[in-house]
Chimera marker file (.cmm) of the C-alpha trace (Angstrom):
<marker_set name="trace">
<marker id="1" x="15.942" y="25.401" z="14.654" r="1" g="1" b="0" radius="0.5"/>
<marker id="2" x="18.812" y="24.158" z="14.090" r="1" g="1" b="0" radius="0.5"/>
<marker id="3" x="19.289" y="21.614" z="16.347" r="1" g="1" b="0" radius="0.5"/>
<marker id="4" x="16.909" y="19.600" z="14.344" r="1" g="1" b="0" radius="0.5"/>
<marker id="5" x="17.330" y="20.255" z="11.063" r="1" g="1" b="0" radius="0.5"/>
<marker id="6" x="16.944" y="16.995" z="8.736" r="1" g="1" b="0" radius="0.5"/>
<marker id="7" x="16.152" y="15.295" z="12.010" r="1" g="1" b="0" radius="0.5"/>
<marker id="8" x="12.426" y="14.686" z="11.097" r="1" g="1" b="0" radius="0.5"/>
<marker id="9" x="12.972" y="11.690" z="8.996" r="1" g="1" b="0" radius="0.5"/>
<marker id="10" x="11.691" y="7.989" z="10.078" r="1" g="1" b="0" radius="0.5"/>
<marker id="11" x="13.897" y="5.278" z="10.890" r="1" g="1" b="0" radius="0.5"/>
<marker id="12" x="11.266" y="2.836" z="11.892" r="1" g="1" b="0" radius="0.5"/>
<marker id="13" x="7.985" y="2.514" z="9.715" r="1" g="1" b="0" radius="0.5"/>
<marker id="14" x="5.471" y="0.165" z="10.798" r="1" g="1" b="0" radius="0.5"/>
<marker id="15" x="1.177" y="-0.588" z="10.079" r="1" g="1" b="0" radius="0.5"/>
<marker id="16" x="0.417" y="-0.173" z="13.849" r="1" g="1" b="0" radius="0.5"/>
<marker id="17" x="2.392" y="1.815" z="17.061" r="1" g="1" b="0" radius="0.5"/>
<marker id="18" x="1.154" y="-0.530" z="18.980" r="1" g="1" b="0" radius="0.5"/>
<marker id="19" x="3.310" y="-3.593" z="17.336" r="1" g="1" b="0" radius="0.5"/>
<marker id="20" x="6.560" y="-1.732" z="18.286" r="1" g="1" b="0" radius="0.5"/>
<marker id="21" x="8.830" y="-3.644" z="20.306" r="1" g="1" b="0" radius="0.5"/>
<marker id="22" x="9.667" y="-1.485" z="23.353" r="1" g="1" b="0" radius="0.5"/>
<marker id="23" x="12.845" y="-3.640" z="24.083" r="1" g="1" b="0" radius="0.5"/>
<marker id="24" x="13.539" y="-2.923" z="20.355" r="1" g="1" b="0" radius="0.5"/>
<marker id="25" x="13.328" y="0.814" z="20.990" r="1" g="1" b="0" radius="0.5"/>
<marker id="26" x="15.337" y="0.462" z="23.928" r="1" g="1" b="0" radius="0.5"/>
<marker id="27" x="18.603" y="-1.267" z="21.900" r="1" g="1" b="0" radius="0.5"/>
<marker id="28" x="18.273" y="1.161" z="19.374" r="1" g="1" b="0" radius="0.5"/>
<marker id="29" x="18.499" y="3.760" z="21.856" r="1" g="1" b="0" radius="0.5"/>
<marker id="30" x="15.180" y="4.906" z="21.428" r="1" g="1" b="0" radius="0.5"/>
<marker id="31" x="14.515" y="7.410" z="24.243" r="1" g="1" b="0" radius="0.5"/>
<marker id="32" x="11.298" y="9.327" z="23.943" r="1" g="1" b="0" radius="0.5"/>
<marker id="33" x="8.065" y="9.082" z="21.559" r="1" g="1" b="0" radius="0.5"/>
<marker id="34" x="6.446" y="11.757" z="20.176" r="1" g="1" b="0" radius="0.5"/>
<marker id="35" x="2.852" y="10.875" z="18.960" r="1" g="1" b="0" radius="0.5"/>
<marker id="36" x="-0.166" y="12.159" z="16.973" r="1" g="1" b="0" radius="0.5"/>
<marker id="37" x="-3.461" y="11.007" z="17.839" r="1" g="1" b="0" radius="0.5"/>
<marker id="38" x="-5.740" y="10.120" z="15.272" r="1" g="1" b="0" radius="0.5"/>
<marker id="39" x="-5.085" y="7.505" z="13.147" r="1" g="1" b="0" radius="0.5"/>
<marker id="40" x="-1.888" y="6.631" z="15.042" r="1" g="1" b="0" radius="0.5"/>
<marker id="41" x="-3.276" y="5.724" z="18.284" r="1" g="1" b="0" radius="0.5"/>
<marker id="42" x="-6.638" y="5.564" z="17.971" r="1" g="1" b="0" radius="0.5"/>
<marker id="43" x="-9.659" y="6.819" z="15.592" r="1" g="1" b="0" radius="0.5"/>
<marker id="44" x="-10.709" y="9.747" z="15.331" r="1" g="1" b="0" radius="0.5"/>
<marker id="45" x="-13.778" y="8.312" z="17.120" r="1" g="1" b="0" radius="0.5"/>
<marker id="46" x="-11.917" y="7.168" z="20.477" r="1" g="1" b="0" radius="0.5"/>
<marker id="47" x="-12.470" y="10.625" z="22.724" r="1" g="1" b="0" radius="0.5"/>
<marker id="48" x="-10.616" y="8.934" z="25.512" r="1" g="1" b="0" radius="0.5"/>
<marker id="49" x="-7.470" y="6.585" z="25.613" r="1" g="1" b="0" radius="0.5"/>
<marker id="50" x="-9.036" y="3.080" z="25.585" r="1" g="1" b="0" radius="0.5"/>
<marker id="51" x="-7.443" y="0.549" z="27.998" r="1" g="1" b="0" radius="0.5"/>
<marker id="52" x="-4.861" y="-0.879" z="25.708" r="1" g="1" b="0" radius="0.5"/>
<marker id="53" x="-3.531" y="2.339" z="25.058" r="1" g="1" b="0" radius="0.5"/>
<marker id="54" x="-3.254" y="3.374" z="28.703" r="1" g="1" b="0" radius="0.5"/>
<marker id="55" x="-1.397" y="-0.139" z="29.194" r="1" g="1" b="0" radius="0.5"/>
<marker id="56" x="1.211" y="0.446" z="25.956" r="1" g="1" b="0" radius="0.5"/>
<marker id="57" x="1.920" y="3.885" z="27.633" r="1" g="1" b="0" radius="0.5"/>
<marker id="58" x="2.448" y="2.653" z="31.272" r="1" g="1" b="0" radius="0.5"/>
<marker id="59" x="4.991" y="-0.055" z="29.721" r="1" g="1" b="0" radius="0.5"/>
<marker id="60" x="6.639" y="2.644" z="27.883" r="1" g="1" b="0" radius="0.5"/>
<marker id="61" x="7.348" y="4.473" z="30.851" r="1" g="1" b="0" radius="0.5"/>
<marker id="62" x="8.138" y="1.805" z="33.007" r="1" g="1" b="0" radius="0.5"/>
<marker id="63" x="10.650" y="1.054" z="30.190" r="1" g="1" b="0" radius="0.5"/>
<marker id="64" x="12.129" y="5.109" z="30.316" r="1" g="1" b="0" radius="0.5"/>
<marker id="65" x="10.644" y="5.942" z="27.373" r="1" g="1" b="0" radius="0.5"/>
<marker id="66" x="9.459" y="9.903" z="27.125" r="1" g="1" b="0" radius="0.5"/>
<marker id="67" x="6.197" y="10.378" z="25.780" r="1" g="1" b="0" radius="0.5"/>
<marker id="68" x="4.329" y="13.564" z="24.579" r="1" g="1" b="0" radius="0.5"/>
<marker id="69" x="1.309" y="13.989" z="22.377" r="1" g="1" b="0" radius="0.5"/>
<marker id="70" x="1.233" y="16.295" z="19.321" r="1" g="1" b="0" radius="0.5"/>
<marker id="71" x="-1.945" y="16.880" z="17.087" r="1" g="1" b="0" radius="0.5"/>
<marker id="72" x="-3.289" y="18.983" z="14.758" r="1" g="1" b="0" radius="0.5"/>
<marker id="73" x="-6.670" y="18.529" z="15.686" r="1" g="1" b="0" radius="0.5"/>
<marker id="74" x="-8.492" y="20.886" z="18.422" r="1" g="1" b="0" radius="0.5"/>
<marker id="75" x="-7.629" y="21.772" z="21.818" r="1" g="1" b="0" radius="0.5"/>
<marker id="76" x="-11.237" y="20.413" z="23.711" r="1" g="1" b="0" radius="0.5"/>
<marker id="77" x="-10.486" y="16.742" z="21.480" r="1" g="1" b="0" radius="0.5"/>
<marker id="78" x="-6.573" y="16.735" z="22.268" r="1" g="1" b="0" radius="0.5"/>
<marker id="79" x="-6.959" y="17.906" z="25.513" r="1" g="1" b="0" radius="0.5"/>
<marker id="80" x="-9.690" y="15.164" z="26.555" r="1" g="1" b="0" radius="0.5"/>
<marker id="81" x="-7.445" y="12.411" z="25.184" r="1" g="1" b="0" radius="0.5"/>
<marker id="82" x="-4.210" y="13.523" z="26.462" r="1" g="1" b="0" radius="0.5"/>
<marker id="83" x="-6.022" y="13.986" z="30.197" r="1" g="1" b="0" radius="0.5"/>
<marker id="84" x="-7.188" y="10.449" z="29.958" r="1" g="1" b="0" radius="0.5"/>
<marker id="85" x="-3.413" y="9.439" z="29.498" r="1" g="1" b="0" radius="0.5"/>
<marker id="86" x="-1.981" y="12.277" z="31.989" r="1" g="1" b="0" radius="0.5"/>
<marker id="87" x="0.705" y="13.057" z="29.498" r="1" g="1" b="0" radius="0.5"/>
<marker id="88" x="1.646" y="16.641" z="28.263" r="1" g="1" b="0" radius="0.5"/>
<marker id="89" x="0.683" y="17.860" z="24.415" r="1" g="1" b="0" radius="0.5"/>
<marker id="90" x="0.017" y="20.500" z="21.997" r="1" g="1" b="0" radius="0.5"/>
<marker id="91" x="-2.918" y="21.024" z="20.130" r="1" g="1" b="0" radius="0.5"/>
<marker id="92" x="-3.545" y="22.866" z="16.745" r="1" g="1" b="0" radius="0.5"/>
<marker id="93" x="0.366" y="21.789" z="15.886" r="1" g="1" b="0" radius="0.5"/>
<marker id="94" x="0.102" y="22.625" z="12.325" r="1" g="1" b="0" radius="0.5"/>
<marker id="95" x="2.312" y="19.665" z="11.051" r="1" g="1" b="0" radius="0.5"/>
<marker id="96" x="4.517" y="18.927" z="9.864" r="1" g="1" b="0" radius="0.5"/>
<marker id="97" x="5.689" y="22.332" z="10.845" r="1" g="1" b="0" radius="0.5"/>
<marker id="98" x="8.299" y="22.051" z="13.695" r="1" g="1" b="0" radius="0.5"/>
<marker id="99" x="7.013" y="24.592" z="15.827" r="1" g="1" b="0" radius="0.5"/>
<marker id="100" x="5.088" y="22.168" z="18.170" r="1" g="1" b="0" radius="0.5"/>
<marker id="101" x="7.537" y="19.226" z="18.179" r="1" g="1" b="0" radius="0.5"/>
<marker id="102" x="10.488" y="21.251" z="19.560" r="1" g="1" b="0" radius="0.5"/>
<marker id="103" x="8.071" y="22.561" z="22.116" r="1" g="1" b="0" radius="0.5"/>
<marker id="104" x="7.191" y="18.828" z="22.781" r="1" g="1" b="0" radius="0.5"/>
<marker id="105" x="10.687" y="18.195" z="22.824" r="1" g="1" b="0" radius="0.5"/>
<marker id="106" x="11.645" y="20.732" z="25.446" r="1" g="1" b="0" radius="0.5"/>
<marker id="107" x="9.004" y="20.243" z="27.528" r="1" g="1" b="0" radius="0.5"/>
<marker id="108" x="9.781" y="16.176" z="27.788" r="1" g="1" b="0" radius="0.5"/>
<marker id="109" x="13.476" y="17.363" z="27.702" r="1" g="1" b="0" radius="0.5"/>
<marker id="110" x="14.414" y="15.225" z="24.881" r="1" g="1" b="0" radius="0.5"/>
<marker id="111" x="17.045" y="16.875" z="22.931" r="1" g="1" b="0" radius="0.5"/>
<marker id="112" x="18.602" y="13.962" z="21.458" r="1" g="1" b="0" radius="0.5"/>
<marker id="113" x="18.654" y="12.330" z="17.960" r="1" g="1" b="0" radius="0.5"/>
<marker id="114" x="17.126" y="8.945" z="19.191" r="1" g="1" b="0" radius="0.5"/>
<marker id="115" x="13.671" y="10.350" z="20.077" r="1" g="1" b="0" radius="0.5"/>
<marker id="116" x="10.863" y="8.861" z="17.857" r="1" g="1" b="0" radius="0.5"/>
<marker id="117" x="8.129" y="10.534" z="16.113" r="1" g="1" b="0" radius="0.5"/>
<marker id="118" x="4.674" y="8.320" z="15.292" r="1" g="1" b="0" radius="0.5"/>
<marker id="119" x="1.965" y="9.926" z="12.973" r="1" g="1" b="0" radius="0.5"/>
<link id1="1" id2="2" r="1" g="1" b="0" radius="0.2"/>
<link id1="2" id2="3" r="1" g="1" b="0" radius="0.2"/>
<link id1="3" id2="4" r="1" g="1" b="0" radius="0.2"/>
<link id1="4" id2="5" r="1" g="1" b="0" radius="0.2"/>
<link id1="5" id2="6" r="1" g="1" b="0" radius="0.2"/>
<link id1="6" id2="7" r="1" g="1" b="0" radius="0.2"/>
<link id1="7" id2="8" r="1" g="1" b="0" radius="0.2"/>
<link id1="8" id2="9" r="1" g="1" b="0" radius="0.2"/>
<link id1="9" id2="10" r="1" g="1" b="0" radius="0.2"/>
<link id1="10" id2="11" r="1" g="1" b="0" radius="0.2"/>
<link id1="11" id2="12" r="1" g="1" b="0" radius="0.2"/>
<link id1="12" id2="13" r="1" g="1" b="0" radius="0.2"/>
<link id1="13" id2="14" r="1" g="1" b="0" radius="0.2"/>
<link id1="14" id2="15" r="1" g="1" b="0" radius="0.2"/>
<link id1="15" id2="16" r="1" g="1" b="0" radius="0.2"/>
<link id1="16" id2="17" r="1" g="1" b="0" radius="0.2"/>
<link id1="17" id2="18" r="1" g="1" b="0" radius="0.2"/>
<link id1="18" id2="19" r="1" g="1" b="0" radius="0.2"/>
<link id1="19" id2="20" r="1" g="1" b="0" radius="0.2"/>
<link id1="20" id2="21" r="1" g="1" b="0" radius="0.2"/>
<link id1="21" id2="22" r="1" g="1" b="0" radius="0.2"/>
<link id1="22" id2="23" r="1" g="1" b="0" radius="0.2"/>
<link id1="23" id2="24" r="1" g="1" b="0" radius="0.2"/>
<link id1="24" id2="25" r="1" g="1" b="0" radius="0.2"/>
<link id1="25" id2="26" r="1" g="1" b="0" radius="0.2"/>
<link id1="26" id2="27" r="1" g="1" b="0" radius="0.2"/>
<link id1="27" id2="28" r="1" g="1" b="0" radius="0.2"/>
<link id1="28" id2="29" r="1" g="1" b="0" radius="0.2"/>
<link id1="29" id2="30" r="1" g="1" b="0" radius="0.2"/>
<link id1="30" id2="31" r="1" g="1" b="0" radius="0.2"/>
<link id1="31" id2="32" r="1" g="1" b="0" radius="0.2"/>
<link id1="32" id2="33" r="1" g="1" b="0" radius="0.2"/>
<link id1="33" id2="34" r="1" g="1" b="0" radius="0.2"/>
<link id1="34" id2="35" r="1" g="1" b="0" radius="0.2"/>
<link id1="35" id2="36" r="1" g="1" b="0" radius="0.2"/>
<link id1="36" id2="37" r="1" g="1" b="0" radius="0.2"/>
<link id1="37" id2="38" r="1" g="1" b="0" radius="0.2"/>
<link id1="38" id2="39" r="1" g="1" b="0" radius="0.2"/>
<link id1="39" id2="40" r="1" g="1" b="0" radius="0.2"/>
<link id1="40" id2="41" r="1" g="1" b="0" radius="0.2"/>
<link id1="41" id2="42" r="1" g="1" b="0" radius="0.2"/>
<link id1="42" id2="43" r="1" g="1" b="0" radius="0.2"/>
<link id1="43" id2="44" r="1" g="1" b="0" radius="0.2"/>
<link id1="44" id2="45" r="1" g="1" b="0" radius="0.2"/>
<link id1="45" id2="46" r="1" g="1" b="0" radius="0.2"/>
<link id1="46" id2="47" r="1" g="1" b="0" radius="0.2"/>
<link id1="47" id2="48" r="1" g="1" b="0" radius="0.2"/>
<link id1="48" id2="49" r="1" g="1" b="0" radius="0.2"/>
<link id1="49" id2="50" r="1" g="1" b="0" radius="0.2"/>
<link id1="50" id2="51" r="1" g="1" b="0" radius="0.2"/>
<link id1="51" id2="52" r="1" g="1" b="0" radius="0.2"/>
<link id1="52" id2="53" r="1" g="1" b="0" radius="0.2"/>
<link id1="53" id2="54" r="1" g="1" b="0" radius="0.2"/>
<link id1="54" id2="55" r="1" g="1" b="0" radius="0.2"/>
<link id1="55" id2="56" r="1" g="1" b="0" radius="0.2"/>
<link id1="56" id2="57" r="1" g="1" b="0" radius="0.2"/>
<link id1="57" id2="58" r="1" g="1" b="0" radius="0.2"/>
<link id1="58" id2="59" r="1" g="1" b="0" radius="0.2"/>
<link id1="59" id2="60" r="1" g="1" b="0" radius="0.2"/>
<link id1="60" id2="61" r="1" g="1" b="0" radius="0.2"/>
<link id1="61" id2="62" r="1" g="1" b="0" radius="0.2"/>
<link id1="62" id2="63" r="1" g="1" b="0" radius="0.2"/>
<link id1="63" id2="64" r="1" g="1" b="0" radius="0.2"/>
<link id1="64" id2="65" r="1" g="1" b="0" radius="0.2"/>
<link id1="65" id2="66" r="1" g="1" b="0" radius="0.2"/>
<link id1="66" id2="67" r="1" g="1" b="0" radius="0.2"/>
<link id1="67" id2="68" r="1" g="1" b="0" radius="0.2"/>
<link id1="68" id2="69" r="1" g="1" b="0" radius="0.2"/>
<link id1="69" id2="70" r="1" g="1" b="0" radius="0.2"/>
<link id1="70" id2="71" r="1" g="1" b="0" radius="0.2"/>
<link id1="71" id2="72" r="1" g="1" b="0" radius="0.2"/>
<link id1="72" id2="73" r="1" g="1" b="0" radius="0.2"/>
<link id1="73" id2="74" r="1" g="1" b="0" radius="0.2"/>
<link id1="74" id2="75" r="1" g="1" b="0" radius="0.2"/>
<link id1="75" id2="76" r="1" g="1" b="0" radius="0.2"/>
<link id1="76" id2="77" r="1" g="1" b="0" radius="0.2"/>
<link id1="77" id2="78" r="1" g="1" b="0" radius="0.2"/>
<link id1="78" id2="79" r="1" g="1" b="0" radius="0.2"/>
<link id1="79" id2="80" r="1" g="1" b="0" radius="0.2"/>
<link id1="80" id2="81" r="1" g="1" b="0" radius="0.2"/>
<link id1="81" id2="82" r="1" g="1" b="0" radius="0.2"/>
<link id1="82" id2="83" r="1" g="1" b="0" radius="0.2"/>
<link id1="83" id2="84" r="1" g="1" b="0" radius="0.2"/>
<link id1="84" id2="85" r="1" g="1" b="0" radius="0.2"/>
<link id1="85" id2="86" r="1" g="1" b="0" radius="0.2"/>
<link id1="86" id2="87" r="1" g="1" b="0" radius="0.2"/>
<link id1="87" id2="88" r="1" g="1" b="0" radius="0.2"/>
<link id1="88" id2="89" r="1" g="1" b="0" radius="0.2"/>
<link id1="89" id2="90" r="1" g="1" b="0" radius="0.2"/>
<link id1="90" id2="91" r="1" g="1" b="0" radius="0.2"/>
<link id1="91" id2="92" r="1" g="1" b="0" radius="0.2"/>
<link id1="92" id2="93" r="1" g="1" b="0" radius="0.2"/>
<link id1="93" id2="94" r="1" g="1" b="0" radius="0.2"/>
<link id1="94" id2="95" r="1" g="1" b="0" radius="0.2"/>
<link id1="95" id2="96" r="1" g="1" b="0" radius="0.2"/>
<link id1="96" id2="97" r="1" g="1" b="0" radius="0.2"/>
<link id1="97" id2="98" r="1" g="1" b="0" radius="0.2"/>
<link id1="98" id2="99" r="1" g="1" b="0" radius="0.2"/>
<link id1="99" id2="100" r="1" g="1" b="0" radius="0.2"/>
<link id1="100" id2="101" r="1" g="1" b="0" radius="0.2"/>
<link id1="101" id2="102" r="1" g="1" b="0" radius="0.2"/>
<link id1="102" id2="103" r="1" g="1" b="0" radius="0.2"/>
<link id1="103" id2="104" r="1" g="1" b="0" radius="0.2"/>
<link id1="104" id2="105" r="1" g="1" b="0" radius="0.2"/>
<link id1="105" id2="106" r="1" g="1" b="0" radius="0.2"/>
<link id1="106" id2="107" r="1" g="1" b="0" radius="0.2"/>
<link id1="107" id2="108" r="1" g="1" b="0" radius="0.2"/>
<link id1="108" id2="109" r="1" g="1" b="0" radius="0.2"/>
<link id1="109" id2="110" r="1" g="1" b="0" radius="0.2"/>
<link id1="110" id2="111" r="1" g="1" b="0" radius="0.2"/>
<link id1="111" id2="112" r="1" g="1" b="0" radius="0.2"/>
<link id1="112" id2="113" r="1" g="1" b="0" radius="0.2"/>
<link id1="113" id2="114" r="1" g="1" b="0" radius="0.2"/>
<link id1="114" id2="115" r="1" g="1" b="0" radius="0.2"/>
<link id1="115" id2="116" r="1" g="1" b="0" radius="0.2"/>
<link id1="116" id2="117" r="1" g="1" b="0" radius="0.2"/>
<link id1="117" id2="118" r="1" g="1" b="0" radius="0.2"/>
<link id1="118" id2="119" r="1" g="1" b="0" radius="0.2"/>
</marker_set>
């Protein structure tokens, strides 16, 4: 745990994900994205990715940006939403324990202080 103690403060606090500026990220050296779900992505009521969200997360990989999806909510929900996106996540994360965003971490491979976490 150690590698990330006192990392899991924000830098960057914003109304909407979606109103980041991906060359923004990029100048800040902004290399991966961790994200929660519900009320960050979408509602609670959007089972699947809708288009625009499919779009923001194709740009942020065509920009290099590492992405990976961690949620507290349920594995069928999580799992439905982050198959819709084909990226990787964890489920029942318990934040804002650490346990599941070093996991997301290592499996992205993004060890370094300029990843981003939005919930």
């Amino acid at each position: 745990m150690g590698r990330f103690k006192d990392k899991f403060k924000p830098d960057i606090f914003c109304d909407d994900v979606y109103t980041l500026d991906i060359e923004c990220l990029k100048k800040i050296g902004i290399k991966a994205i961790i994200f929660d779900i519900d009320n960050t992505l979408v509602t609670y009521d959007d089972l699947k990715a809708p288009e625009h969200t499919k779009k923001w997360f194709e740009m942020l990989h065509q920009n290099n940006i590492l992405t990976c999806l961690v949620s507290n909510n349920n594995k069928e929900r999580v799992e439905n939403f982050a198959k819709s996106l084909n990226e990787p996540y964890f489920y029942a994360a318990l934040k804002p324990k650490k346990k599941y965003i070093i996991k997301a971490c290592d499996v992205i491979r993004c060890f370094s202080k300029r990843s981003s976490f939005g919930w």
